[in-house]
KEVOTOR-925003 format. One record per residue (C-alpha): x, y, z. Coordinates in Angstrom, 2 decimals, decimal comma. Each point is the difference from the previous one (the first is absolute). Layout:
<recs>
> X;Y;Z;
...
</recs>
This chain:
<recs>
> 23,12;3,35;40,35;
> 0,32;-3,88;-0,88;
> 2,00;0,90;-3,41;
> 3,31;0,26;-0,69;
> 2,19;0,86;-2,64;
> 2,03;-2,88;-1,41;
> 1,82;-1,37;-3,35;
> -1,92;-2,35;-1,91;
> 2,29;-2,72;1,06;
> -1,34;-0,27;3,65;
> -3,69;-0,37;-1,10;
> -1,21;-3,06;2,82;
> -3,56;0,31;-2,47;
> -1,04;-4,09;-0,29;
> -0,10;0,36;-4,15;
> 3,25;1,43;-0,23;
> 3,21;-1,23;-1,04;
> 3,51;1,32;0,68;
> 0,53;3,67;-1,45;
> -3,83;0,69;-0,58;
> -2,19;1,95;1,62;
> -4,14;-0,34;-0,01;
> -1,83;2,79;-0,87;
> -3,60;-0,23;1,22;
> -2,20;2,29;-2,56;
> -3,35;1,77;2,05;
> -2,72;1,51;-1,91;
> -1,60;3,44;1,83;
> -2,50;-2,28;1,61;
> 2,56;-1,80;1,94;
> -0,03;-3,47;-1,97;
> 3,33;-1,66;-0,78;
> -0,37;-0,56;-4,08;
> 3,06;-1,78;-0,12;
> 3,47;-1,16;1,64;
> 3,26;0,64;-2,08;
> 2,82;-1,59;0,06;
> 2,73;2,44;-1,30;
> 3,25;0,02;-0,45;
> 2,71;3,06;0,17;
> -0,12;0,50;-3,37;
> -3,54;0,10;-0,75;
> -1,59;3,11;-1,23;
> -3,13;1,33;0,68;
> -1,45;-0,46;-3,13;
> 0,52;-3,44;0,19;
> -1,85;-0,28;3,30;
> -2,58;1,91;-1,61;
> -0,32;-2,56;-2,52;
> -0,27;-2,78;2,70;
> -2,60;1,67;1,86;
> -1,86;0,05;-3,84;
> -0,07;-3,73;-0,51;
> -1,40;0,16;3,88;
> -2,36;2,54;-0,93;
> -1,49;0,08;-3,48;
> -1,40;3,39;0,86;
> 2,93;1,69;1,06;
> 2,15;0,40;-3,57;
> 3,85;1,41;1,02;
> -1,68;3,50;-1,42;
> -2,04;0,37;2,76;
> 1,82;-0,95;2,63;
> 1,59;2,60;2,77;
> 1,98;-1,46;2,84;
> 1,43;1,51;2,81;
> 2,27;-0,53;2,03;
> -1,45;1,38;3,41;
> -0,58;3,28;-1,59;
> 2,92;-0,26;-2,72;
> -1,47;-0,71;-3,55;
> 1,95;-2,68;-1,70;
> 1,46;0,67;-3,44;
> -0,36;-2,95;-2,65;
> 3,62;0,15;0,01;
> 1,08;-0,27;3,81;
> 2,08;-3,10;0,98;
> -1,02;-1,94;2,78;
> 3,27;-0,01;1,04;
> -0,15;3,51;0,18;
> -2,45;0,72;2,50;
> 0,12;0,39;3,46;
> -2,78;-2,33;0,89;
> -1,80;-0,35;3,41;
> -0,28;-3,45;0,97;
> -2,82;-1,26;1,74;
> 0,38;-2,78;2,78;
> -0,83;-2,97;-2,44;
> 2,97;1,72;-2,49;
> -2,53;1,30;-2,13;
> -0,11;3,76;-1,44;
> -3,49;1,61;0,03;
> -0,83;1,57;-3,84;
> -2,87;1,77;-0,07;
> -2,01;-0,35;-3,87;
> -1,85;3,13;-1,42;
> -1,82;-0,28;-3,09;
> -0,81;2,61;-2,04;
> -2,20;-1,14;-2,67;
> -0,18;1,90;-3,44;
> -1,77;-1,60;-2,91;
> 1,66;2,46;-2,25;
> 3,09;-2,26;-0,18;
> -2,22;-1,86;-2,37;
> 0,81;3,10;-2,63;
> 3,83;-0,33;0,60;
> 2,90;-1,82;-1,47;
> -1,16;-3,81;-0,62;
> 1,35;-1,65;2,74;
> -1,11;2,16;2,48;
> -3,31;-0,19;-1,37;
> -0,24;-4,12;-0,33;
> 1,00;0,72;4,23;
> -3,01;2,41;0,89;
> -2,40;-2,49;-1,74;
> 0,92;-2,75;1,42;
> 0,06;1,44;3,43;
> -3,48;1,84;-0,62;
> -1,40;-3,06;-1,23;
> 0,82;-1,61;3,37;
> -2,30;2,24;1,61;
> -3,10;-1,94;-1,83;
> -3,41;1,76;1,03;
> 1,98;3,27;1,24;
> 1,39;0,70;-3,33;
> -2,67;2,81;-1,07;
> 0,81;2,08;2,99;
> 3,77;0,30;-0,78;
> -0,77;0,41;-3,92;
> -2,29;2,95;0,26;
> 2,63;2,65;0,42;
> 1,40;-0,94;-3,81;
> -3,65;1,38;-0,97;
> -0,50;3,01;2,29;
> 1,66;3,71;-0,36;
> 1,67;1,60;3,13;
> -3,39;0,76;1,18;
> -1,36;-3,17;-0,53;
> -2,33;0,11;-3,17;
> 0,14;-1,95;-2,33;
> 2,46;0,66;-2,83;
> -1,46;0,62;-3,56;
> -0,54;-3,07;-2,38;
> 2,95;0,24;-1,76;
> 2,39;0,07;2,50;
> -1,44;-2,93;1,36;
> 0,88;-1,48;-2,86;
> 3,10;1,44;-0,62;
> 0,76;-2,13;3,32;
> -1,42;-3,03;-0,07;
> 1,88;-0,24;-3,75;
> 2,85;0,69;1,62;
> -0,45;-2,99;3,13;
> -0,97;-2,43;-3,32;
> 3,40;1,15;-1,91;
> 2,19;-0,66;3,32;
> -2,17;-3,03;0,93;
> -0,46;-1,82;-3,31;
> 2,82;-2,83;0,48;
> -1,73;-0,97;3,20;
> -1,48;-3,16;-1,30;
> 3,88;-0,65;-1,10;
> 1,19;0,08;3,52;
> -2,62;-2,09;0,92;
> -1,40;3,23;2,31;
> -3,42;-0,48;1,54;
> -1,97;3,16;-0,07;
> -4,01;-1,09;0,02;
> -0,59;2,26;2,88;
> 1,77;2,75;-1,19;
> -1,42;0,05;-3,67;
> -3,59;-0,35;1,60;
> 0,22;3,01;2,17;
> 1,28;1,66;-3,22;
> -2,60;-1,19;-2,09;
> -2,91;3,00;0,97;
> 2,62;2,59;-0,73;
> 0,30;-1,69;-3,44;
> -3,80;-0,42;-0,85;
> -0,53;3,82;1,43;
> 2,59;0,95;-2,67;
> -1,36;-1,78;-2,67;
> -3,53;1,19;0,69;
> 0,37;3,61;-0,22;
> -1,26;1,37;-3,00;
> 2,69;3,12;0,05;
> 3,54;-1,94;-0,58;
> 1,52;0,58;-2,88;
> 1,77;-2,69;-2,27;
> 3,98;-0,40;0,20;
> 2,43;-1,73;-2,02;
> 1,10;-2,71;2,17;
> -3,03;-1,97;0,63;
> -0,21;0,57;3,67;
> -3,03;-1,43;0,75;
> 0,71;-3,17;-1,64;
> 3,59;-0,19;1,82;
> -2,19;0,66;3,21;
> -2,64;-2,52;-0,41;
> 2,63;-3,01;-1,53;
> 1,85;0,75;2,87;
> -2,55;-0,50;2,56;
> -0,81;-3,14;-1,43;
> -2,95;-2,34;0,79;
> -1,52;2,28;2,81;
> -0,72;2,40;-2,54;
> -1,67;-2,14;-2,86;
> -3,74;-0,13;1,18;
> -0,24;3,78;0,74;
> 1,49;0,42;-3,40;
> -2,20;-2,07;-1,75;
> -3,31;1,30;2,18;
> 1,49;4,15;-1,01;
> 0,22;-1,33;-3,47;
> -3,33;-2,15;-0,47;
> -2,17;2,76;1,49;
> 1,35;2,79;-1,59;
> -2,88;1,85;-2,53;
> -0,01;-0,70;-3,30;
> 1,20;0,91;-2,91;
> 3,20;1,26;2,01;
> 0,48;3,40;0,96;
> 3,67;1,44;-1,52;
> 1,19;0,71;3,93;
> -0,38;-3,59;0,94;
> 0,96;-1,33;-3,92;
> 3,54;0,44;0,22;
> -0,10;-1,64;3,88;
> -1,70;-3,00;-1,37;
> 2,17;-0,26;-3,07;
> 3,24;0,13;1,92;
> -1,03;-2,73;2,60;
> -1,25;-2,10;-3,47;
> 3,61;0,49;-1,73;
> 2,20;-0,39;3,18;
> -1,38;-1,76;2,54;
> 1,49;-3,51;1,44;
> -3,47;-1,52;0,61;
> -2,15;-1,12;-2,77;
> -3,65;0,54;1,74;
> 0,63;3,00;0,23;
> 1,28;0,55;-3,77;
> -2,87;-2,06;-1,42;
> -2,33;2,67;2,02;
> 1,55;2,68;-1,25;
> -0,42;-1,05;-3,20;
> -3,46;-0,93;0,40;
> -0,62;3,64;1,22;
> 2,22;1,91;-3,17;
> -2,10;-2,25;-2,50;
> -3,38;1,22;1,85;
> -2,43;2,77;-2,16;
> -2,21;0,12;2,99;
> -4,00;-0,78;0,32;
> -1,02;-3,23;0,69;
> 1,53;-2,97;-1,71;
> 0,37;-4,02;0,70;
> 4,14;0,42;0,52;
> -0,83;2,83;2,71;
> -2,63;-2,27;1,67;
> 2,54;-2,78;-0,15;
> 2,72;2,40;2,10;
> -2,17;0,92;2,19;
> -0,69;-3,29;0,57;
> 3,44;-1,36;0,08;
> 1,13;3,04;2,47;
> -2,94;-1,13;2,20;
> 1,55;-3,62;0,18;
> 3,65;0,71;0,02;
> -0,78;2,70;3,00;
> -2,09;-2,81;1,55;
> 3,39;-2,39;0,23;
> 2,36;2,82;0,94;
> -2,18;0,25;3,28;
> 0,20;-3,24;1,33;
> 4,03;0,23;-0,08;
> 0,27;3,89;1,15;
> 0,53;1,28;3,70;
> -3,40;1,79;1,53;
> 0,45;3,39;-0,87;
> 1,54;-0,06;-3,82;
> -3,07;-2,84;-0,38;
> -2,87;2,46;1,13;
> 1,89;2,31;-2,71;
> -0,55;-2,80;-2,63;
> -3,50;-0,08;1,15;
> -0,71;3,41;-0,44;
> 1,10;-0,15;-3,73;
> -1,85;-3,52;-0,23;
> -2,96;2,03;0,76;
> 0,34;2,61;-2,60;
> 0,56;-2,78;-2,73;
> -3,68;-1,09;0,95;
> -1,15;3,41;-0,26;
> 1,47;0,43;-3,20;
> -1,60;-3,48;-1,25;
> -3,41;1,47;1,34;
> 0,80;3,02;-1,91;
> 0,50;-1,03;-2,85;
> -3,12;-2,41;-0,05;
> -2,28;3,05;0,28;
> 2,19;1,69;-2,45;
> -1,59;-2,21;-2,86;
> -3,66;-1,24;-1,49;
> 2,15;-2,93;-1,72;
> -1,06;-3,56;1,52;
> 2,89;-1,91;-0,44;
> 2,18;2,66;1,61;
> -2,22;0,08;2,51;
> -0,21;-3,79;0,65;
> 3,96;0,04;-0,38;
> 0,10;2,56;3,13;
> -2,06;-2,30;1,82;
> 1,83;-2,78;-0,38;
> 3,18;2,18;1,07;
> -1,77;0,58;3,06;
> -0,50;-3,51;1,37;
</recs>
């Protein structure tokens, strides 16, 4: 056995000074993530936080290190451990992560920290999220409590754009969760405006599904999709989206100029939002940039009046 037992003040490791030791951090898979300098009174919480600003998706909440097989507390001294030097003068530390998204419902600062370091995973971040939205045996929780929990990630999240956090990837893999919510016709209204916290809080990558939900909803409104529609129109942060909602509250139904004009608009605006999305939420956008066509074609056979019917036409170009 090359390693040794020594105090931090005989570390030989090239990076470290007199009285520090270098703590070489290994994931499971063997890679080094990071080498430490540390001093004797370090704690392992602050190592924990080094190792963060090394890896984005490793928040101090998820981290486990051991110690050969001795778990570390966050509030071990450096100086207190009997640490096995290797021949360089480093001290092997191996990293487990253990990942749980529903940090995110916790106190606020240990939320902002699972975000960030879920976010980091870009493209992966659905796989880690689904547990939030699946019982014990892995169906999918009711409506409400879906909602019940992504309110509660909005309330703990909504000074991220105050500390300048970036969470596109997160908010996107959120984002079907959201829509699934708001689409189901058996939710019932509750005081707090949930959905409208929700949807302001996921921001821009929620606008064009709101406003393609909203433009192609049937007319005149039904009550269980009313007070939805109202609530986005009174509260939300983006003003497409309110001037749709209002365009749908003020609708009696049948066919009209203004609804031929939406229609038309939605088919546009959906148009744009393609040509700036990522593959998968754009073949999304095209799905409800289909229906608006439909609706247009709808409506044109919906009506013996000329002008309408040259107005649909024109819509259609």
């Amino acid at each position: 056995d090359s390693r040794r037992s020594l105090p931090p003040s005989t570390c030989s490791h090239p990076s470290c000074r007199p009285g520090m030791t270098v703590l070489s951090i290994v994931s499971m898979s063997g890679t080094c993530v990071a080498d430490l300098p540390a001093e004797p009174g370090d704690t392992v919480l602050a190592l924990k936080r080094s190792i963060y600003e090394k890896l984005p998706s490793a928040p101090p909440c998820w981290q486990r290190l051991l110690l050969g097989s001795r778990l570390l507390e966050d509030g071990d001294l450096v100086g207190n451990l009997d640490l096995p030097l290797e021949e360089d003068g480093s001290v092997l530390v191996s990293l487990i992560l253990t990942m749980d998204p529903r940090d995110m419902l916790r106190d606020h600062t240990l939320a902002a920290e699972a975000a960030s370091g879920l976010n980091s995973l870009g493209a992966a971040v659905p796989r880690y999220l689904a547990k939030l939205f699946e019982t014990d045996e892995g169906d999918p929780v009711e409506p409400a409590t879906a909602e019940e929990t992504l309110y509660g990630v909005a309330m703990r999240l909504q000074d991220s754009h105050r500390k300048k956090l970036v969470l596109d990837d997160l908010r996107s893999a959120l984002l079907p969760y959201a829509m699934r919510v708001l689409e189901t016709s058996g939710l019932k209204e509750v005081r707090q405006a949930r959905l409208a916290v929700i949807f302001s809080w996921l921001g821009a990558v929620a606008v064009a599904r709101q406003i393609a939900w909203i433009g192609l909803l049937p007319r005149p409104l039904e009550e269980k999709w009313r007070w939805r529609v109202e609530q986005l129109r009174r509260h939300s942060d983006c003003p497409r989206v309110r001037v749709a909602a209002k365009a749908a509250l003020c609708d009696p139904g049948g066919v009209s100029r203004a609804r031929i004009t939406e229609l038309a608009a939605l088919r546009k605006s959906l148009g744009r939002y393609m040509a700036t999305s990522p593959a998968e939420e754009a073949q999304i956008l095209k799905d409800f940039r289909e229906r608006s066509v439909n609706e247009l074609r709808k409506l044109e056979t919906q009506t013996s009046d000329r002008h309408i019917q040259y107005a649909v036409s024109n819509a259609l170009k």
